[in-house]
N, C-alpha and C positions, 0 to 999 in steps of 0.2 A: 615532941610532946607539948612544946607550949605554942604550938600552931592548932595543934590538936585541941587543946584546951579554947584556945581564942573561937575556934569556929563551933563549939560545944556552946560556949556561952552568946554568942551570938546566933543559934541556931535556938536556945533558950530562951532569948529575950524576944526573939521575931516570932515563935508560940506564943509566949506569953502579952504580945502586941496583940497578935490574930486572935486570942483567946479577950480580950479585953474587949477590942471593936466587935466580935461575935456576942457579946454579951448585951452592950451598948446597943449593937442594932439591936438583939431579938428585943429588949425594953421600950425600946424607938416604936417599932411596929407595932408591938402588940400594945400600948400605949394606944395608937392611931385606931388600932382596932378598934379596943375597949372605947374610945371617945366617940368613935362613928357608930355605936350601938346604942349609946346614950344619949345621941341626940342634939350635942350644947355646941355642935357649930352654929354658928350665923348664920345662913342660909337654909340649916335642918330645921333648927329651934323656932323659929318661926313657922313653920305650919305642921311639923312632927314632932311626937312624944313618945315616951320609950312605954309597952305595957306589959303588966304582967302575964299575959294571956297569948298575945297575939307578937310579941317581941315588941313590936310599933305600929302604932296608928297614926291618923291624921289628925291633928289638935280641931275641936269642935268652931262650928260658927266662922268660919275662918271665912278672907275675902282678900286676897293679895293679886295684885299685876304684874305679871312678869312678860318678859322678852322674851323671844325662839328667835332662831333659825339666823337665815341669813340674810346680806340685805336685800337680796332678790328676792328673799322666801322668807322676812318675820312676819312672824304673828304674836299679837299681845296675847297671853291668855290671861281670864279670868281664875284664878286657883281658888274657887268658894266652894266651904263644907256646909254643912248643914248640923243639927243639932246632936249627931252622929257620929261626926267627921267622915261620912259619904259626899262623892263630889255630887253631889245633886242641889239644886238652887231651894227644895222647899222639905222641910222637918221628917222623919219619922214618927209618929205615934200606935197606939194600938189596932190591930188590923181589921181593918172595916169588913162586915157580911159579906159585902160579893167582892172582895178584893184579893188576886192571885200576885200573890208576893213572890219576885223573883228577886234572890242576891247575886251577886255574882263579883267576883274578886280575880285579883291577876296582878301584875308590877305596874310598871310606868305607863307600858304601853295601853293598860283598861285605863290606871287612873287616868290617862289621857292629855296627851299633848294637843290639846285644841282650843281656839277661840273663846268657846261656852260649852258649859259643862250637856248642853243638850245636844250636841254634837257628837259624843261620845256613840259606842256601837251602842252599847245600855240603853241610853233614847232613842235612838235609832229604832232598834228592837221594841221598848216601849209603846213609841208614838205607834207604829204600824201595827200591835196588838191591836192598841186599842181604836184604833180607826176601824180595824177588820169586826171588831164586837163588841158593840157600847151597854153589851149588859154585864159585863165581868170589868172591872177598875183592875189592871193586867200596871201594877207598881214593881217596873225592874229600879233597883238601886246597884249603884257603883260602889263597893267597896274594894275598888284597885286602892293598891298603893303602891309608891314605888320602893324599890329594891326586896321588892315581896317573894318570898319563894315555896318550896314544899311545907317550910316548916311552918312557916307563916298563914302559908293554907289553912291548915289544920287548927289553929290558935285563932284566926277568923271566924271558921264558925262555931267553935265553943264557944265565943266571947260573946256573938249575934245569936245563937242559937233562938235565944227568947223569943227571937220576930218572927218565929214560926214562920220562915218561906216555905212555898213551896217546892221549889227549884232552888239548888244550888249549884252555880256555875264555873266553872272555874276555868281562867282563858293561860294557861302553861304557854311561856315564850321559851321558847326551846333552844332561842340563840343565848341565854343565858340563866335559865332555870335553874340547869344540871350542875355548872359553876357552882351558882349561891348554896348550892343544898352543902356542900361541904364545909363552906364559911360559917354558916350560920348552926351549926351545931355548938354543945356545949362546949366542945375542945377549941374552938378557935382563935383562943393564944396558946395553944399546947406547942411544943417546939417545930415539931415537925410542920403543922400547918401555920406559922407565923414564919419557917424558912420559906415556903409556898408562896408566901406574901410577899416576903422580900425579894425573892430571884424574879416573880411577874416583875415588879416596881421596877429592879437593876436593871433585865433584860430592855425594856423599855429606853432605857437612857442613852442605847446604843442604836436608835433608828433613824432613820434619816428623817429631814424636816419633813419628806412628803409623808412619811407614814407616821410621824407625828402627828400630822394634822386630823389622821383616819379615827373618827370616833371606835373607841377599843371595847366597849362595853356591850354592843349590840351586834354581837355575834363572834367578831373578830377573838375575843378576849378568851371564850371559852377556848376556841379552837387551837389555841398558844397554851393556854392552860393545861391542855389533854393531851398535847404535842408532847411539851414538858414531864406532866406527870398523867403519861397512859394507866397507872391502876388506879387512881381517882375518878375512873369512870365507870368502875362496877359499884365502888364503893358510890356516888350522886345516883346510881339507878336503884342501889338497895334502897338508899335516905328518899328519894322518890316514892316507891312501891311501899316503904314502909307509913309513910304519911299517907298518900291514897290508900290506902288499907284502912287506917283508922280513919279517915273521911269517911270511908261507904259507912262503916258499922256507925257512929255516930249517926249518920245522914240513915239512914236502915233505923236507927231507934228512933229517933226524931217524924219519921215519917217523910223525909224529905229525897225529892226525884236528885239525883246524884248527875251531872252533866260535863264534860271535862271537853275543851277546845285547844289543840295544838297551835298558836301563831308561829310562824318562824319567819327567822329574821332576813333584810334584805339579800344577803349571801345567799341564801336559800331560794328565793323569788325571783332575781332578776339575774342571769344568767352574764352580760354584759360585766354589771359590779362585780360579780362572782370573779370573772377573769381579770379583770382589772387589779383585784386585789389577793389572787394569786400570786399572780406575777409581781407587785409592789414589794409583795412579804418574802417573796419565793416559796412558796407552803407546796410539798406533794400533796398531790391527788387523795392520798390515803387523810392528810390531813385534813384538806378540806373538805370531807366525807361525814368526819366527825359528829357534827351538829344534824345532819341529816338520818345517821346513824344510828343517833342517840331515841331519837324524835321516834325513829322508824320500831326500834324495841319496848320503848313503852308505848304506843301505839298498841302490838302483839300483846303484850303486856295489858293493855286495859281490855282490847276485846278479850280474854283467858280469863278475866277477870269478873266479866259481865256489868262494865263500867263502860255509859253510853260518852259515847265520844265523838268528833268532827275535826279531820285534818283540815285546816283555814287554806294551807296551802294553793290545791287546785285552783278554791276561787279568787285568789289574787292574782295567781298567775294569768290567765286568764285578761285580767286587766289592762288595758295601752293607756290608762292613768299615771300620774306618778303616786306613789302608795307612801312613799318615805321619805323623811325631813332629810335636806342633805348637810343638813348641820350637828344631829346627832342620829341620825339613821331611827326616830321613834318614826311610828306609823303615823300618817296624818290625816285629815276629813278626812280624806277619798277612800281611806281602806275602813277608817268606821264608819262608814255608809254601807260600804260592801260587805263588810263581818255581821252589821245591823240586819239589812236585809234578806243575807243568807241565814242567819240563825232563824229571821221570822221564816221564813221556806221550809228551814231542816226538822223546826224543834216544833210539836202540834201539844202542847202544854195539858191541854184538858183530858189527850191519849192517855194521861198517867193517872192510873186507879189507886189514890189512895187508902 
């Protein structure tokens, strides 16, 4: 009985340990959370602010220089907004007579990891309108932001709506969309998705240096994410379909052409990386399908929908350039040249009868 009793209370106090550090963490995380949505890190606060409308934008006027990549492959870029906090070098104001306004929004990879903000696919697309017909002023603006996702879509053009574009575009990175749509809803320190937080964070700490080193966020991350927790993947396709939903009818009352572009990430493009970081991970087949998957049913999903759309895919692949930083896997010039130049091909802007 008093052995009995000894391993009673010690079997009590190791609960009530586990029960203490369970709690400390969930506060831990969700703490981290709530500060990452606010914006007051050091490196946020400086060019983002949290909004009511759109979750977060890019602080207005802005002009900061920063480092990429590696030392084979840095690039300085300029990070300058405009009066808007669109990464574009010269203001928005009221829309001129013959001027075809095009918005277009997306994450890191619109806002753009490049040198100058006219590098972007945005100017790209821009400059060769207007070269092609210098009686229409054809003003694409960049409203990427980073860590942008469905919900943020949606909170974007509410917020712009005023500038009456004509087109709204919206470039969905597939290698990490589907992820954020779950994060960034209301619940996201609800217990269950603050556990979600903490087991990605833990499972990480047990990789090896090389796969340490693999940027996790551009494509890698989702596909561990869905590994881990397979029914969070109908639930990001609903939070998906229900944000595009309320795009079109907004975009439908507004008078605005609806346009939606798949990018996916290098996993998905370069078939070399793809196996390389199989094997690094050990991921089956089924897993690294995931992302392609996902991409490929809301695809279905938008033609059903009658929502104009352009898989990126094909024409990257396609490419014997290199397309991707190998220091965080964003897209670099070469692919927004090619995404520029394909939308000017795909998309005949004046075909749409308002």
């Amino acid at each position: 009985m008093k052995y009995l009793r000894l391993l009673l209370t010690n079997f009590l106090v190791l609960s009530g340990l586990l029960l203490i550090m369970s709690i400390i963490a969930y506060f831990v995380e969700a703490n981290r959370i709530k500060t990452f949505f606010t914006f007051i890190g050091t490196k946020q606060a400086e060019f983002m602010q949290p909004d009511s409308t759109a979750m977060f934008v890019h602080k207005y006027n802005v002009r900061i220089h920063e480092n990429w990549g590696t030392p084979e492959q840095r690039i300085t870029t300029e990070k300058r907004t405009n009066n808007l906090g669109f990464k574009e070098d010269t203001d928005v104001f009221s829309k001129k007579e013959n001027e075809y306004r095009i918005l277009v929004t997306g994450d890191s990879h619109t806002d753009g990891i490049v040198r100058y903000n006219s590098e972007s696919f945005i100017n790209v697309w821009e400059e060769k309108l207007n070269t092609r017909d210098t009686t229409i002023f054809y003003n694409c603006l960049n409203g990427g932001v980073g860590y942008y996702t469905f919900r943020n879509y949606y909170g974007f053009l509410k917020k712009h709506k005023d500038l009456h574009p004509d087109i709204y575009l919206i470039n969905v990175f597939t290698g990490n969309d589907f992820r954020e749509a779950t994060v960034f809803e209301d619940d996201r320190t609800s217990i269950p998705n603050v556990y979600r937080s903490v087991w990605m964070r833990l499972q990480r700490k047990f990789h090896s240096q090389a796969q340490k080193k693999v940027p996790r966020n551009q494509g890698l991350d989702q596909l561990h994410f869905f590994k881990y927790f397979p029914r969070e993947k109908a639930r990001s396709l609903q939070l998906a379909q229900y944000y595009l939903l309320k795009i079109k009818a907004l975009c439908t009352h507004e008078n605005i052409r609806l346009i939606v572009t798949l990018l996916p990430s290098k996993l998905d493009v370069n078939p070399a990386f793809r196996n390389e970081m199989q094997q690094l991970f050990n991921l089956g087949s089924e897993t690294m399908a995931i992302n392609e998957q996902l991409s490929k049913t809301l695809e279905n999903w938008l033609a059903k929908q009658n929502i104009e759309y352009i898989n990126l895919k094909p024409a990257l692949q396609k490419s014997s350039e290199k397309l991707y930083l190998d220091q965080d896997l964003h897209i670099n010039a070469n692919a927004h040249r090619i995404i520029g130049e394909l939308l000017y091909e795909e998309i005949s802007p004046l075909t749409h009868v308002k």
